[in-house]
C-alpha positions, 0 to 999 in steps of 0.5 A, a space after each residue: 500500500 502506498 503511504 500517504 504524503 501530505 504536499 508540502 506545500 499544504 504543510 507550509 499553509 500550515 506554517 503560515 496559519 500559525 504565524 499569525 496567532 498571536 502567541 505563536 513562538 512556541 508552536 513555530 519552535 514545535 513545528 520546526 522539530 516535527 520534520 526538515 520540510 518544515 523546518 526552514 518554514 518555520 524558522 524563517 518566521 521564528 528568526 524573522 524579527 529579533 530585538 535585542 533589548 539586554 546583554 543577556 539576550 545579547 549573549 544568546 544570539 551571539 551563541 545561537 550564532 555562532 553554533 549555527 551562522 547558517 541561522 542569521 540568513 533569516 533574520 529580516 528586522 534587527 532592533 538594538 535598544 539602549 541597555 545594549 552594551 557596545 563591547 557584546 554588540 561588536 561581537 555580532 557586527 562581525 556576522 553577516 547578515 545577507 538578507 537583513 532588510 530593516 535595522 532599527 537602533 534605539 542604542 547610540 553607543 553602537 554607532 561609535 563602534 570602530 567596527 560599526 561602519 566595517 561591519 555595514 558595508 561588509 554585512 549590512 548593505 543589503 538594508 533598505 530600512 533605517 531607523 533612529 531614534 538617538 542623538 548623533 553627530 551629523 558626521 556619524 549620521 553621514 557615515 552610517 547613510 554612505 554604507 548603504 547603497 540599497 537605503 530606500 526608507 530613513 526614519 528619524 523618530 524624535 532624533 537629535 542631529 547636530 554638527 557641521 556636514 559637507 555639502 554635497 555629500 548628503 546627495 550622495 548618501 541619499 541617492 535611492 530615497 523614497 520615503 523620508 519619515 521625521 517625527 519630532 515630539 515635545 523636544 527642542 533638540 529635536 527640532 534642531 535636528 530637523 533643521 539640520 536635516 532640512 538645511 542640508 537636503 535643500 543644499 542639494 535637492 536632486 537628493 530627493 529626486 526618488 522620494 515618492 512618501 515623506 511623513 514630518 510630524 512636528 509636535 508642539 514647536 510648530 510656531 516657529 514659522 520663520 525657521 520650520 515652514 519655509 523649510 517644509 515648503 522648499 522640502 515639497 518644492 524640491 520633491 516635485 511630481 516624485 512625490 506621491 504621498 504626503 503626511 503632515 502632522 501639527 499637534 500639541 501635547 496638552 501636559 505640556 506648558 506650551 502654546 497650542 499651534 497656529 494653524 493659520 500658519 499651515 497656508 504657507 504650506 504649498 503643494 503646487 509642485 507636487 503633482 502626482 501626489 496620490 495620498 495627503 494626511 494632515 493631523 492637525 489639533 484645534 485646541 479648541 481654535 475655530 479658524 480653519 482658514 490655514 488648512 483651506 489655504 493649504 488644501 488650495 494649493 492643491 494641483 494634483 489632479 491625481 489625488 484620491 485620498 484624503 484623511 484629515 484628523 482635526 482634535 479638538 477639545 468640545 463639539 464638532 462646532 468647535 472649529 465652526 459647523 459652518 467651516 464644514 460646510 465650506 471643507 465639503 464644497 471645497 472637496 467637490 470643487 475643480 481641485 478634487 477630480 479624482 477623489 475616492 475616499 476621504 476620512 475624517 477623526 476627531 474627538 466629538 461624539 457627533 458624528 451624525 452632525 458632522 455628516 450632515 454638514 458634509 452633504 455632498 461627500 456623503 451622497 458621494 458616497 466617499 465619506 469616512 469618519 474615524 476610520 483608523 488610517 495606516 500612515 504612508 511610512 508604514 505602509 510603504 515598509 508592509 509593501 516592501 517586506 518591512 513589517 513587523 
């Protein structure tokens, strides 16, 4: 009698069913014992994602590595956080690391590692994902971006970046961008960090001649519109028709003592060059304000004839006619005018409960039938990395 073989295929669906259990580590290892078809299957999701948060958990990749270095093939998202000590990590750097898409780096002691720059270009250049979340020097910063070639994502979370830089190296080190992500939270060094950044791309703006997503969320130091604005805008401006989706977020952390944002200042935000934009989000914080006049002038500005989404998340601290039930009467017929011919979806957050109000204020988008309210919205920037194999 013939013994019956379950296709291997149909095991792999298994795997895959498995993976996306919630608590799923366990049984990926049990899999992974059960047979050598499955094995490769299961450890590509078991050592898909490692974050190394201690020396301990150091140590235990460095072992499990260096007994089967066979292993790190499989390894796509790495993340070094803080308690990480430098001396253990350089132990790692020497690997090699053939398919590691994303790096994410909470730890700034790892980049002063005399190994560290070696070890990009020699293991580490197939990453196209780069996230930072420390302070570094901008000549750091600089030798970290010319080790990788393929780099098509650079995140900035709430880092600091400071320091003379030679122009035009950072044309040089940003020459595949495509998404550009800063996020600037409750912190003045941060800021500073942005204009450093800003100051040296628009020293050579054919550096974002590839850039197709730029996300900027400046939180709580948006009133400074002599030294951030105009550098948003000429960021836009150099972009072009590259660029294809676009996230601004203004907001303002109220347990802190500062200022809730202008938002008038948002009209001197112009997306005139940016013509093929296809997705624009503004997240912006009334704060209890009842003049929207920024966000029309902005959405103005507005040449794409291409644009099919829209999301807007407008926070504020009362009712929908907080900011002016009539201002949303304007916002619908501004939606429906000449500047908007290829709209399909348009979502609006807030934190009013009045959701049935502020659709009736919203006739046409309703009958239109392209009217959301407080869908959840993917920011570009993650969606770019879940379409490129970089989500966690």
């Amino acid at each position: 009698m013939t013994p019956f073989v379950i296709p291997i295929e149909l095991l792999e669906d298994i795997v895959d069913a498995v993976k996306h259990q919630t608590e799923h580590t366990p049984t990926l290892n049990n899999l992974s014992l059960t047979c050598r078809g499955l094995l490769y299957r299961s450890r590509s999701y078991t050592f898909r994602v490692v974050k190394i948060r201690n020396a301990s958990r150091l140590n235990l990749l460095i072992e499990l590595l260096q007994a089967n270095p066979n292993l790190s093939c499989f390894i796509r998202i790495l993340e070094v956080h803080e308690e990480v000590p430098r001396t253990l990590f350089t132990r790692l750097l020497i690997g090699r690391w053939p398919n590691l898409l994303y790096l994410q780096l909470y730890s700034d002691a790892v980049l002063y590692d005399p190994q560290f720059a070696t070890s990009l270009r020699a293991g580490f250049s197939s990453i196209k994902i780069l996230s930072l979340s420390v302070d570094l020097p901008a000549d750091k910063l600089l030798q970290v971006l010319e080790c990788l070639p393929n780099l098509r994502c650079l995140r900035m979370d709430n880092a600091t970046c400071y320091g003379p830089i030679g122009i035009p190296t950072i044309q040089m080190c940003l020459p595949t961008l495509a998404c550009l992500q800063y996020i600037v939270q409750s912190s003045e060094s941060a800021l500073e960090g942005w204009r450093y950044i800003s100051g040296w791309i628009l020293e050579s703006p054919s550096s974002l001649m590839h850039l197709k997503v730029l996300q900027l969320s400046i939180h709580d130091n948006w009133n400074d519109r002599e030294a951030d604005l105009p550098s948003v805008s000429a960021l836009l401006e150099a972009c072009g028709s590259s660029l294809e989706e676009l996230w601004l977020s203004c907001r303002h952390n109220r347990r802190e003592e500062s200022p809730a944002p202008d938002l008038s200042v948002l009209g001197s935000i112009s997306l005139c060059h940016n013509i093929d934009l296809r997705r624009l989000s503004l997240q912006l914080d009334f704060h209890g304000q009842r003049n929207m006049t920024g966000l029309f002038e902005c959405l103005s500005s507005v040449k794409s004839p291409v644009l099919e989404h829209l999301h807007i998340q407008i926070d504020v601290v009362s009712t929908v006619g907080g900011v002016g039930l009539d201002l949303w009467k304007e916002l619908d017929d501004m939606l429906n005018g000449p500047h908007f011919p290829s709209l399909t979806s348009v979502n609006i957050r807030h934190f009013s409960r009045d959701e049935e109000t502020l659709r009736s204020y919203l006739p046409s988008l309703q009958s239109r039938g392209i009217l959301t309210i407080d869908q959840v919205h993917e920011t570009p920037v993650n969606r770019w990395i879940r379409l490129n194999g970089g989500s966690k």
